[in-house]
N, C-alpha and C positions, 0 to 999 in steps of 0.2 A: 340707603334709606332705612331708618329703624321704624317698620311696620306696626309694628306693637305701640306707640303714639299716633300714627294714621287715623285722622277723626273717623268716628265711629259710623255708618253708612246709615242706620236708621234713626243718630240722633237726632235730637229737635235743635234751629241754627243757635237757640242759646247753652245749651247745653255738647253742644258739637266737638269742643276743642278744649271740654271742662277737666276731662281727664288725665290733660297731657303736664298738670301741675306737677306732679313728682318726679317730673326730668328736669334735665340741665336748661337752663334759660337757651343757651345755645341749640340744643335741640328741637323745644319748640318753637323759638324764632324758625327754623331752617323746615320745619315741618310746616308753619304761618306761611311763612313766604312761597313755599312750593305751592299750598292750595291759592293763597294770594294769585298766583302766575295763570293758575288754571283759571279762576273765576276770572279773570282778564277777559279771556278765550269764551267766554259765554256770558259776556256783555250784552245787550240788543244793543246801544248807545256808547261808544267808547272815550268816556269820558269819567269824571274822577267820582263824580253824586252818586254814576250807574255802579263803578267798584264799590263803593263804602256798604252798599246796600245787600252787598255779598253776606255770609257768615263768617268768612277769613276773615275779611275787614273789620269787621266789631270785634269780631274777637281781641285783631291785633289791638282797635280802639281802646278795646275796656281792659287788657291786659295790665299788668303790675307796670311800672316804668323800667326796671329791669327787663322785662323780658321785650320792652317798647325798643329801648337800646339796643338790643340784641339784633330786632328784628331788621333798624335803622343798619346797623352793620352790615349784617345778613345782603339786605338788599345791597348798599353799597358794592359789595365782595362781590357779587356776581356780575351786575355792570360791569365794573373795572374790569374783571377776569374776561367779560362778552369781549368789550373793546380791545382788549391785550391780545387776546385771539384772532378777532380778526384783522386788528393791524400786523397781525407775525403773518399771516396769510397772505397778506396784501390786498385787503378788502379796505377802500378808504371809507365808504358809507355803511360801515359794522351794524351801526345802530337799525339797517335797513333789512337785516338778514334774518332769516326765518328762527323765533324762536326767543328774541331782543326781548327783555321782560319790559316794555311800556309803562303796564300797568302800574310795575311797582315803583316803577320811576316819576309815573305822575302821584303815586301814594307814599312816595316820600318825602313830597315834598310838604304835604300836609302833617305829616308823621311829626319830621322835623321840626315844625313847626312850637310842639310843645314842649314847654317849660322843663326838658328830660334830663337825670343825672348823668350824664356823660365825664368818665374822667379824663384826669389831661393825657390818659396812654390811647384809651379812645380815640380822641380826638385828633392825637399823631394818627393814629394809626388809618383814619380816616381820609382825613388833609394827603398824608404819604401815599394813599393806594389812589387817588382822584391824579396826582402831579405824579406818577408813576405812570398812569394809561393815558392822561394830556386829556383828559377828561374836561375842557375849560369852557364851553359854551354853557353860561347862563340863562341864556332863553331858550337855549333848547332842554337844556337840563335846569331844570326851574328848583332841585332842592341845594345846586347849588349856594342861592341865596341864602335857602334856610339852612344849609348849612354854618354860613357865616353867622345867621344869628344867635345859631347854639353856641359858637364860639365866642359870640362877644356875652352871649349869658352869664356862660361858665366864666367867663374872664371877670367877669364884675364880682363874684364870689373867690373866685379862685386867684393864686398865682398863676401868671402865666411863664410856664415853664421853658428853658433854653428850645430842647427839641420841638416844642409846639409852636415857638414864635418863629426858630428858623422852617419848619415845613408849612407851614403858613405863609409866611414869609415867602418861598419858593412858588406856591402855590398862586399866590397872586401877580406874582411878576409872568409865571405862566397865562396869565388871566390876560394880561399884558401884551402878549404876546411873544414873550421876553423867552431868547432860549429853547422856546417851539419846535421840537426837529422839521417840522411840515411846516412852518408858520412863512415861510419864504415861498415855499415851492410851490404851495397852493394861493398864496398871497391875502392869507388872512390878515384882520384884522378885527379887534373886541367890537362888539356891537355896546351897546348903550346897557346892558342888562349886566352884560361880564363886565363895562369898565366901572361900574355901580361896585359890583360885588368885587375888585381888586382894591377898589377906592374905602371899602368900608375894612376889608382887612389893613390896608395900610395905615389907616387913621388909630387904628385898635393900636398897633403894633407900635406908632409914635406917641399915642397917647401913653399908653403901659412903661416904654421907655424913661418918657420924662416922669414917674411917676419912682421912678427905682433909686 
């Protein structure tokens, strides 16, 4: 933790996190997200109106879109890494163990939601670290959606690039159930939310296709 960005203890909450503008986008996403986790933790209401309402929250709200992306990462990176962890342990309910960042999971999916520059390495790199941890419940991970929608944004501007359509690609047959190491032995199957969100990558993926 580089201390010296640590929001300041008797700022006022607009000015709280004004400082940390002459670091690396990456640092203060990572300094965002830490107080993000904490202000979870002193909730009265745990729910997503009661986070926003934090000074993390706005911050990250009113931030540059670079540093919005960072923070979307950011958050990403630790889930994946929570879940990777506790399936190496052999914890099936990960998401249930003390210390699961919630919060930023129900605030990414709002996050994601906006209209944010994400490039096509991003968005590998995203898509890769979600089909990496088998990260694929949609209704319980609600910015999976929003994920897909950033992807089909970028994609209406952008080419869609080899590696971004094959881990996407991967991603949603995941979604599928397709290839699951667990998806037998616990006898899942995609609920209405994930086969939404494998359905909307797939359509992107044919559409972009025919368009080449």
């Amino acid at each position: 933790m580089n201390w010296s960005i640590w929001p300041q203890p008797n700022a006022t909450p607009d000015s709280q996190f004004r400082h940390m503008a002459d670091h690396s986008v990456e640092a203060q996403a990572s300094v965002l997200v830490d107080a993000l986790s904490q202000a979870w933790t002193r909730c009265r209401e745990y729910n997503l109106n009661s986070l926003k309402k934090f000074p993390s929250a706005q911050a990250i709200l009113k931030a540059s879109p670079s540093v919005q992306v960072a923070v979307a990462r950011e958050i990403l990176a630790r889930v994946t890494d929570f879940a990777k962890r506790g399936k190496s342990n052999g914890v099936a309910d990960w998401f249930t163990e003390t210390g699961f960042p919630w919060g930023c999971v129900y605030f990414q999916s709002s996050l994601l939601k906006k209209a944010l520059p994400f490039t096509s390495p991003e968005l590998e790199e995203m898509f890769g670290r979600l089909a990496d941890a088998e990260i694929v419940s949609a209704s319980q991970f609600e910015f999976i959606g929003s994920l897909v929608g950033a992807l089909e944004r970028h994609v209406a501007t952008n080419e869609l690039t080899p590696p971004l359509r094959h881990l996407a690609n991967h991603f949603s047959e995941l979604l599928l159930g397709k290839n699951l190491s667990w998806a037998d032995r616990l006898g899942w199957s995609p609920d209405a939310a994930t086969r939404r969100a494998a359905n909307r990558i797939q359509h992107l993926l044919a559409r972009t296709r025919d368009s080449i």
